[in-house]
N, C-alpha and C positions, 0 to 999 in steps of 0.2 A: 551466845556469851551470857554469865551468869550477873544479872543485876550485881554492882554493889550495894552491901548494905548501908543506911545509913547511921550516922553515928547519936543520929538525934533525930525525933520524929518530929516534924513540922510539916507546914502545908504540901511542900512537895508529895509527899508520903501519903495523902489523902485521896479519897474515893468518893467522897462524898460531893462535900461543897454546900451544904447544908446553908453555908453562911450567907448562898448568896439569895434563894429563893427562900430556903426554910423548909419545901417540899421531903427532905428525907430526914436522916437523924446524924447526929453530931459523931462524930468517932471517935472512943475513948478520951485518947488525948485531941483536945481542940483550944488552938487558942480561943476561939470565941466562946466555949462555955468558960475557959479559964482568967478572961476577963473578968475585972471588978467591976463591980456595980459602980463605984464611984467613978472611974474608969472613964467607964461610957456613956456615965455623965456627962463627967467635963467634956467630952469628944464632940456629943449632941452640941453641949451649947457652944464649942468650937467655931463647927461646921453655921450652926444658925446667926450664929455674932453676926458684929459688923466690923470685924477685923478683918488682915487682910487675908488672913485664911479660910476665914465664911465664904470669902469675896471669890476664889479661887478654885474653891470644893464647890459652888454652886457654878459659877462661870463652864467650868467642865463640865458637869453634870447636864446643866442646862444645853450645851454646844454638845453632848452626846443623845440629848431625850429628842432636840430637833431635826436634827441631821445625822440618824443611826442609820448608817450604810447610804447614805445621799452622798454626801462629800468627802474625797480625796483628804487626804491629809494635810494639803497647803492650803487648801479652803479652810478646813476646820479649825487651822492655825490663825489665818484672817479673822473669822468669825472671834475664837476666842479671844483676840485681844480687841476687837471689839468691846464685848462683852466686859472687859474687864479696864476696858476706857482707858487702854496703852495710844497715845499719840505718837509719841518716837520709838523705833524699832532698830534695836543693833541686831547685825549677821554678825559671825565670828564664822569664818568661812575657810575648808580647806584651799589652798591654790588648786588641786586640779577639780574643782568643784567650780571653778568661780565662772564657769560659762552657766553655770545653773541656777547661780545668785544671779547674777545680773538681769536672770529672767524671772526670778523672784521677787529682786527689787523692782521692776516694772509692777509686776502681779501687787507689790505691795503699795507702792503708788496709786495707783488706780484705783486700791480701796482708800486710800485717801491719808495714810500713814508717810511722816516722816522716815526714812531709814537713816542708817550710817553702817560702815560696812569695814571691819576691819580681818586682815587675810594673814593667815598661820604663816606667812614668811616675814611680815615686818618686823622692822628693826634689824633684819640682814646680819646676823651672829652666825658665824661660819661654826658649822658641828664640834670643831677641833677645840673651839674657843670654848667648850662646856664638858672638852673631856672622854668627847668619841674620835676614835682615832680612825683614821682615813682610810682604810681599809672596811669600814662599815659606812662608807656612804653609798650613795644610789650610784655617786659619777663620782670621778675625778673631780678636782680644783674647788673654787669656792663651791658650800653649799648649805644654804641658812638652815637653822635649826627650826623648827617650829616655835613659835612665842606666844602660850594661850594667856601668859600670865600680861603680859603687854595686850595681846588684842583686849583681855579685859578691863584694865588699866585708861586703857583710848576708849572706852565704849560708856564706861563709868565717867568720865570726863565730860560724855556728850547726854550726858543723862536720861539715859535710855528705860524706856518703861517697860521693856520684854526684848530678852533676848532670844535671838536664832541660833541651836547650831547646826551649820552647814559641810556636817562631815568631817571634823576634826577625830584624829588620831584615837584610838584607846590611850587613854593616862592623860593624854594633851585634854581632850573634852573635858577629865576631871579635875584638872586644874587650871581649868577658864572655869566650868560650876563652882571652885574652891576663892576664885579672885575678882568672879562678878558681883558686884553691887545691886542688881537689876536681878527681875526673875528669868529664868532660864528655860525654855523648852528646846526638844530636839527635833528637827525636822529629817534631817539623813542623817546616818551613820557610818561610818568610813570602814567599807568590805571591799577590800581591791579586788579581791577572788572574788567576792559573788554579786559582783555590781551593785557593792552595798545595800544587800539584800540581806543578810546575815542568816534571818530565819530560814534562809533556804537550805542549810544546813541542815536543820534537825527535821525538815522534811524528806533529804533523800540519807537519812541515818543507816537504813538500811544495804543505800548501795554507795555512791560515788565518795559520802562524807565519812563510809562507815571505819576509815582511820579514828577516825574521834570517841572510839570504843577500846582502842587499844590503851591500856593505863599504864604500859612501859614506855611511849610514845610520849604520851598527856605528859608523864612525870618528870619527861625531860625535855620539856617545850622551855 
């Protein structure tokens, strides 16, 4: 099947990667040569401040120069708020995730962290009550809507220094990142097909996912 073209050249489009060693040369269009000098100025002195974006770019940086390919992803999560001197830690957690929190919140204890822990069904708003009609639920009878904007709501409440999410929905994740107070990282991501793996996708493109090449398909998801 024939590549689509794209309608704009950006990074995707590259071959290079110039940007990240410097070892090759730029290609034509690049935004890094197409940055302004002033630009990347201000970025520098961003990044080196003592705001809380210096604080952030370095805390990452630092928790990736230490532990490049040591630590799992829930370690490197510990680590960074460490690093970044979070004491209370909100979950925003799907319900069928929550046997996996509850062994996170241990994991987060133990490094010595506060948690609070709030789950994509509270507040108990039946789907019908927001306009989906009962014929698109998972079951019959009651059945709560997800409420990222509440879980964030309760998490802001308890004033939380970093939050977790723990597998919430596509759209629901972005409107708990759209309603938290607190900074936000992702720990899972909610792939019911691929055991929230998601990437696994675009490694078997070829065979089992290779539906997701089809753009008659795509265009009517």
């Amino acid at each position: 099947m024939a590549k689509p073209k794209p309608d704009i050249v950006t990074c995707s489009e590259c071959g290079q990667f110039n940007c990240y060693r410097e070892d090759k040369r730029y290609p034509g269009i690049c935004a890094t040569e197409d940055l302004e000098p002033a630009e990347r100025s201000e970025l520098v002195k961003l990044y080196a401040g003592d705001n809380i974006d210096a604080t952030l770019a370095r805390a990452a940086a630092e928790v990736e120069g230490n532990y490049y390919c040591k630590l799992n992803r829930v370690e490197e999560t510990v680590a960074f708020a460490h690093w970044i001197g979070a004491k209370r830690i909100g979950i925003a957690t799907c319900v069928g995730l929550i046997d996996e929190t509850k062994v996170l919140v241990d994991i987060l204890r133990l490094a010595g962290f506060e948690t609070r822990t709030a789950l994509c069904k509270v507040g108990s708003i039946d789907k019908t009550e927001i306009g989906i009609p009962e014929e698109m639920k998972i079951k019959n009878g009651h059945e709560a809507c997800c409420n990222p904007v509440l879980q964030a709501r309760l998490l802001n409440r308890e004033n939380t220094q970093l939050n977790i999410i723990m597998g919430l929905c596509v759209g629901h994740d972005s409107l708990f990142i759209r309603h938290a107070e607190a900074l936000v990282t992702t720990l899972v991501v909610k792939d019911r097909v691929l055991s929230h793996n998601p990437v696994a996708a675009f490694h078997t493109i070829k065979t089992y996912t290779s539906r997701m090449l089809d753009k008659k398909r795509l265009q009517e998801l």
